[in-house]
C-alpha positions in Angstrom: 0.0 0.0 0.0 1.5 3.3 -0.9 1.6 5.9 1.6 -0.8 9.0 0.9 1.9 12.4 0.4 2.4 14.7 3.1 -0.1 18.2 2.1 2.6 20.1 1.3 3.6 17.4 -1.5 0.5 17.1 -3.3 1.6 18.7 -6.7 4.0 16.2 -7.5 1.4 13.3 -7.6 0.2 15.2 -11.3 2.0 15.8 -14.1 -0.2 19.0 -14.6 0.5 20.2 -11.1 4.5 19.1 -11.1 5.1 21.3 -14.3 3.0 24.4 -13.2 5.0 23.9 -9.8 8.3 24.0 -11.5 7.1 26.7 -13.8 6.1 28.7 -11.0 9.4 27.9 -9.3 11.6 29.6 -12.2 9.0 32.1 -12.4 9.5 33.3 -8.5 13.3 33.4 -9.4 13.1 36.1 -11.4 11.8 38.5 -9.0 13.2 36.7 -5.5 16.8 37.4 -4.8 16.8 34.7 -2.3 14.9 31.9 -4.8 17.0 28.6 -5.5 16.2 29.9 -9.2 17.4 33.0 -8.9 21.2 31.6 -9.9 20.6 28.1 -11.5 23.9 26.7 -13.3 24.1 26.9 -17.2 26.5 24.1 -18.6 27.6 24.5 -22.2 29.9 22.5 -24.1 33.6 24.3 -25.0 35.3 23.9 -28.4 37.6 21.5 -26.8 34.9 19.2 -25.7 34.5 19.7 -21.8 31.6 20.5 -20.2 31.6 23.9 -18.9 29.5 25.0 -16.2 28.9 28.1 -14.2 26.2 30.3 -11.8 23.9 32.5 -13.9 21.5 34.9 -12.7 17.6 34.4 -14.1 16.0 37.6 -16.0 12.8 36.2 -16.9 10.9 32.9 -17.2 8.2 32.9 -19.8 6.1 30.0 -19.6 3.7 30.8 -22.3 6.4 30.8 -24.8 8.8 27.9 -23.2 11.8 30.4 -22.3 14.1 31.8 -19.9 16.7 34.5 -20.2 19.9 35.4 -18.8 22.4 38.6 -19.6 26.3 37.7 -19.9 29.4 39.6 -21.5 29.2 39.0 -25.2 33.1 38.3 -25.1 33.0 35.3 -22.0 33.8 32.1 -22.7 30.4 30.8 -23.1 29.4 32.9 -25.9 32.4 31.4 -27.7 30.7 27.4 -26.6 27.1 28.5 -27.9 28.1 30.1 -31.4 29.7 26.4 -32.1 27.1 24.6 -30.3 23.5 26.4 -29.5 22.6 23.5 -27.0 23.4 24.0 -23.6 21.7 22.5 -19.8 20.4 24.6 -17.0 20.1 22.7 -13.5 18.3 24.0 -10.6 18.1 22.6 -6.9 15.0 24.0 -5.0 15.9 22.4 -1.8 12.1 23.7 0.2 10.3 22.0 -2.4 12.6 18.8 -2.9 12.6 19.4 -6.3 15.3 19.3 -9.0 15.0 20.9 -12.4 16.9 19.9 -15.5 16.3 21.6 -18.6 17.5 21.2 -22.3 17.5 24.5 -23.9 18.1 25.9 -27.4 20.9 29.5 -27.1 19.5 32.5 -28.9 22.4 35.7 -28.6 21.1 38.6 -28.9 23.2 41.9 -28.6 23.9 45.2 -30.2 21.2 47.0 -31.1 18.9 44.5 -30.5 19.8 44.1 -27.3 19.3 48.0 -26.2 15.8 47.4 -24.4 17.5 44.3 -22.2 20.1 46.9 -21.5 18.0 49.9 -20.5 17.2 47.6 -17.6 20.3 46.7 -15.8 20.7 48.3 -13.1 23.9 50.8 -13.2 25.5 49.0 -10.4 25.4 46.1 -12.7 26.4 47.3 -15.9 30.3 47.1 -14.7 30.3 43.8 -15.3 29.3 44.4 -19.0 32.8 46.0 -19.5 34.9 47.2 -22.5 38.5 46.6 -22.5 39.0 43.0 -20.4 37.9 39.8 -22.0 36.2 37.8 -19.4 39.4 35.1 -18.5 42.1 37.1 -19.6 44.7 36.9 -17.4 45.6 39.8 -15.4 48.7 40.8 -13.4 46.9 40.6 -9.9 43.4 40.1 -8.5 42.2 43.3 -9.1 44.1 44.7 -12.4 41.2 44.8 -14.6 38.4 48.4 -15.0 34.9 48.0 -15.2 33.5 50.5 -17.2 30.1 50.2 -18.4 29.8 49.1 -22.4 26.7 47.9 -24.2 28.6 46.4 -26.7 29.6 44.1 -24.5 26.2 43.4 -23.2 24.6 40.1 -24.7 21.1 38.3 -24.1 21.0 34.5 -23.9 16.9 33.4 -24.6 17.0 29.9 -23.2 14.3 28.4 -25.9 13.3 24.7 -23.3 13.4 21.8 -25.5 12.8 19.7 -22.5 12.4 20.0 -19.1 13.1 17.0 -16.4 11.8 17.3 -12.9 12.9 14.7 -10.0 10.9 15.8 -6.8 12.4 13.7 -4.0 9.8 13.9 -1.6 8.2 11.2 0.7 8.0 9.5 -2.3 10.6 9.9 -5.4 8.5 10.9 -8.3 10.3 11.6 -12.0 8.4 13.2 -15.0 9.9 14.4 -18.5 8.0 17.2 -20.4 9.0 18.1 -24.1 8.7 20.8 -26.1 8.2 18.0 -29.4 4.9 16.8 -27.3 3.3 20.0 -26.6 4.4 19.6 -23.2 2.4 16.6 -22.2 4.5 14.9 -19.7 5.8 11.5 -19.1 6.0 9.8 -15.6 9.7 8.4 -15.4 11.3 5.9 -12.8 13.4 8.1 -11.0 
């Protein structure tokens, strides 16, 4: 006899439920500084074939049209992995609701011109880390020989287009469902 879930667990027990939980997850990350998906990990692939991942910061989460975004200097490393290879992961722990999210995501860049409304909305304490003059990497004499001063050409916009997104909720009782973009987002229960 299987155990009925705790209250607080209940929207894991649908696949409905589970996706609009996790899509309400990355959705509260946008906005809450102190979310799990407020910084979820981005993992490319490098032109030398490791994977490369690091801590990004979440800009918006569209569930309507299947997307995040994220802003990064158009001249860091992972621009360079994602004009050879547009594929990349995003992982995110959310440790309240025993829930990990693993996404497969298609890389749009966008930057330049295009990119000026993204840009108008960084804050200016922010916009030193979109800097001309230092590529992201470059080694530097010491810790702190490098300027920060402001460029928007060196402002890019990665849209995260979700291709698939796999959630593992490790509550009372694992549960594991796979939603695709290829089946309109009907899910699939998995063994987790």
């Amino acid at each position: 006899m299987t155990p009925e879930p705790e209250a607080y667990e209940r929207w894991a027990c649908e696949l409905d439920t589970l996706y609009a939980h996790a899509w309400q997850r990355l959705t509260r990350g946008v906005h809450d500084r102190h979310a799990p998906a407020r910084h979820p990990t981005l993992a490319t692939v490098s032109r030398e074939g490791w994977p490369q991942a690091r801590t990004v910061v979440l800009r918006a989460a569209d569930k309507a049209r299947a997307c995040l975004e994220i802003h990064t200097h158009l001249h860091s490393a992972k621009i360079d992995d994602l004009r050879i290879q547009p594929r990349a992961a995003v992982h995110v722990w959310d440790s309240a609701s025993k829930l990990q999210i693993r996404l497969q995501v298609q890389v749009d860049i966008t930057s330049g011109p295009a990119a000026a409304q993204a840009w108008a909305r960084v804050p200016e304490a922010s916009r030193g880390a979109y800097s001309a003059g230092h590529r992201p990497g470059e080694i530097i004499a010491s810790s702190l020989a490098y300027t920060q001063q402001p460029d928007p050409a060196a402002f890019a916009v990665l849209t995260l287009n979700l291709e698939e997104m796999d959630l593992l909720h490790l509550g009372t009782q694992h549960r594991r469902a796979v939603f695709s973009r290829a089946h309109g987002w009907a899910g699939q229960w998995r063994v987790p």
